[in-house]
C-alpha positions in Angstrom: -63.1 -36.4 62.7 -66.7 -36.8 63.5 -66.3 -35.5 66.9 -64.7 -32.6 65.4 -67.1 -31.6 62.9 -69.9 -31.9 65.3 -68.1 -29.9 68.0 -67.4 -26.7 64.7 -71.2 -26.9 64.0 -72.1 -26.7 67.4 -70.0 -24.1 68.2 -71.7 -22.6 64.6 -75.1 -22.9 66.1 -74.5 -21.4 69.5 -72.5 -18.4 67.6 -75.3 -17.6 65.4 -77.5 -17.8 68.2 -76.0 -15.6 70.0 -75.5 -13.1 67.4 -79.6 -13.4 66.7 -80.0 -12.8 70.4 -78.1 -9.5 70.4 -79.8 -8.2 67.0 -83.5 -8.7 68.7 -82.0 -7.1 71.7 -80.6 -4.0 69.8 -83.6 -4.0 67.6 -86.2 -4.2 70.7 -84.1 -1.4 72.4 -84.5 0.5 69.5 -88.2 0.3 69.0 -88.5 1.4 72.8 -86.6 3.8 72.7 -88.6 5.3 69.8 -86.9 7.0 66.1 -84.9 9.7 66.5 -82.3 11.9 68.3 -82.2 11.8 72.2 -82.7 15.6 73.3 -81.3 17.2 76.6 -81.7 20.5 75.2 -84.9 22.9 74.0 -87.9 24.3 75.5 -88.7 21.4 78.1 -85.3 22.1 79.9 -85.6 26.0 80.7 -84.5 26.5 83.7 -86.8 28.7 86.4 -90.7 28.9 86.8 -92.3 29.6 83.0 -94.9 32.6 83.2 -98.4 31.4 83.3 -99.9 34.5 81.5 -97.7 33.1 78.7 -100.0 30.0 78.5 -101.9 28.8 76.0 -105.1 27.2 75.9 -106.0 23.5 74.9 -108.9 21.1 74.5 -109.1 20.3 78.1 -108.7 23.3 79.6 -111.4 25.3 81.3 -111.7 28.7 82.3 -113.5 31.1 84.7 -115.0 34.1 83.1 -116.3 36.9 85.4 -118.7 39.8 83.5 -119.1 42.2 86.2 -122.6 43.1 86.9 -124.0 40.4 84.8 -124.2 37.0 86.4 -126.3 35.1 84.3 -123.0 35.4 81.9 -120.4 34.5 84.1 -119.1 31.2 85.1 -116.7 27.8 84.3 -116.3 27.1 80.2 -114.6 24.5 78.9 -112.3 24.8 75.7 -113.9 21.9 73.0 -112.8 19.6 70.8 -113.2 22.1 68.1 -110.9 24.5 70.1 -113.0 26.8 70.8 -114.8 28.4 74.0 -118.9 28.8 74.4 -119.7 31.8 76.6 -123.5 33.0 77.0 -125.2 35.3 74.4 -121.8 35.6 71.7 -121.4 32.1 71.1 -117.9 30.7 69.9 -114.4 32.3 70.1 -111.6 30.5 69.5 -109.2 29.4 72.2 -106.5 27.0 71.3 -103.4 28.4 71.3 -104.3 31.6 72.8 -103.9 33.0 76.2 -106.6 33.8 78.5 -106.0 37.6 78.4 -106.6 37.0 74.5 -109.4 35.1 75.0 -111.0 37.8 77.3 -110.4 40.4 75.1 -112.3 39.0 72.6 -115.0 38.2 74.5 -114.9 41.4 75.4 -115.7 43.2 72.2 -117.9 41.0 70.7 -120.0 41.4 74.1 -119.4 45.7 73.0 -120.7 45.2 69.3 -124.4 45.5 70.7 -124.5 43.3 73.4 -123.0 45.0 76.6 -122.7 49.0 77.3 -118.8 49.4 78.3 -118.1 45.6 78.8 -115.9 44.6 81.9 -114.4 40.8 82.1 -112.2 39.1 83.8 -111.1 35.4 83.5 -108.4 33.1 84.9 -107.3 29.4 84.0 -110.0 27.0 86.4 -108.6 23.8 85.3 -106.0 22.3 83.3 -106.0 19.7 80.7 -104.5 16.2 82.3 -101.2 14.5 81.8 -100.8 11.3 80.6 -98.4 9.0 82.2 -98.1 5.7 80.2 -95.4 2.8 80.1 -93.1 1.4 82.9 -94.5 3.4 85.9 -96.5 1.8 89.1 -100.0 3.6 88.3 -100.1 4.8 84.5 -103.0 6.8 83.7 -104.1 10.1 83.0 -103.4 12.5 86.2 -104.3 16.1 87.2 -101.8 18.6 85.9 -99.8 21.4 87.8 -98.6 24.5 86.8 -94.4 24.1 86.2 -94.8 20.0 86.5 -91.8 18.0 85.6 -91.2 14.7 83.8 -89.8 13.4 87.1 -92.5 14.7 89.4 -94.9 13.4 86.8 -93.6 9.6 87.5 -93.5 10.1 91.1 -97.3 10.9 90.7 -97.9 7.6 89.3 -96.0 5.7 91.8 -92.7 5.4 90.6 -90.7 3.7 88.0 -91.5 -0.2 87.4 -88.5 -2.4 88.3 -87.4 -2.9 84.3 -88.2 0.8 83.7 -85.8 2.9 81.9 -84.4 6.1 84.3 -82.7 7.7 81.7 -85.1 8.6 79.0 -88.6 9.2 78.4 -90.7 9.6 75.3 -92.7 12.5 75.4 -95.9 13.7 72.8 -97.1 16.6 72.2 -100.8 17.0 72.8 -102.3 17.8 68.9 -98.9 15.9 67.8 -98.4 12.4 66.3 -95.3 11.5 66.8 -93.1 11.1 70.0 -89.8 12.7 70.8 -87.0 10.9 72.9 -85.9 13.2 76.1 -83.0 13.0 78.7 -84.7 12.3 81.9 -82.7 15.2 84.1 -84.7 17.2 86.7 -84.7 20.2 84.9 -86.8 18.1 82.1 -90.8 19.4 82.1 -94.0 18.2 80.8 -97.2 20.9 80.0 -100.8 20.3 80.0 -102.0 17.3 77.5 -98.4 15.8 76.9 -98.6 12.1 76.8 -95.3 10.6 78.7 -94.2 6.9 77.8 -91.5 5.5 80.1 -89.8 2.7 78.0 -88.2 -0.8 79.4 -84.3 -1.0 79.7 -82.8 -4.0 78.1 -79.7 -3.8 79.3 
């Protein structure tokens, strides 16, 4: 009999260890994978080349202004923390969130309102705000972006999934944005200037 109540509590013990196991598992998996639905839909999957004179300007970003005739107020101008853009004699525009043609036109008539006689600028994206590539990948980091970048060329860039790295979704934040959103990881999937991508660790 005593053989056979230590053999039930054993077989107690190792059930309700088990069961722990699993919850910490499940709970763990949950925590990496982040809150939230898992999207394969939306902006990020569009499918074709997105048009760059649709894009719009972030901290990080720089751009080359041209006045014609005027060199001493062309050149390379960073967007700032404050969002904004610095160019020589009108001071601040803003530039978050605006594209570069909106950005030059502005210039363009504050340089009109007693600055410039007939103003002519031109201006074109220089450099792009970096990606961030954080989690289960070979190299994470911050990395150069490219123009129509996606979330699997983005782990390539940093050498490649680690061997517990999960393939089928990533974690994806917006830059400006504090909270991350789960993603299918298809090859249709992209990433834009400033997103911070967090490859989580499979569990099972």
């Amino acid at each position: 009999m005593a053989t056979t109540l230590f053999l039930g509590l054993r077989t107690s013990m190792l059930i309700r260890s088990t069961v722990m196991t699993a919850l910490i598992i499940a709970v763990a998996a949950c925590a990496e994978k982040g809150s939230g639905p898992v999207l394969s839909t939306g902006d990020r999957y569009l499918s074709g080349s997105p048009a760059f004179d649709d894009y719009r300007l972030g901290v990080g970003d720089r751009i080359k202004v041209t006045v014609f005739n005027e060199p001493t107020l062309s050149g390379d101008f960073g967007v700032a923390a404050d969002g904004a853009i610095s160019l020589p004699l009108i001071g601040n525009l803003p530039a978050t969130g605006h594209t570069v043609a909106e950005v030059i036109a502005a210039a363009r008539a504050r340089y009109a309102d007693g600055y410039l006689r007939l103003p002519k600028l031109s201006g074109e994206v220089s450099t792009l705000r970096p990606l961030f590539i954080l989690g289960e990948v070979s190299s994470p980091g911050s990395y150069p972006y490219t123009f129509g970048l996606t979330a699997m060329n983005a782990i390539a860039t940093a050498r490649g999934f680690t061997p517990r790295a999960n393939h089928d979704i990533v974690r994806i934040r917006r830059q400006g944005e504090t909270e991350e959103v789960n993603y299918r990881l298809t090859p249709e999937l992209r990433v834009y200037p400033g997103d911070t991508v967090h490859v989580g660790e499979r569990y099972f």
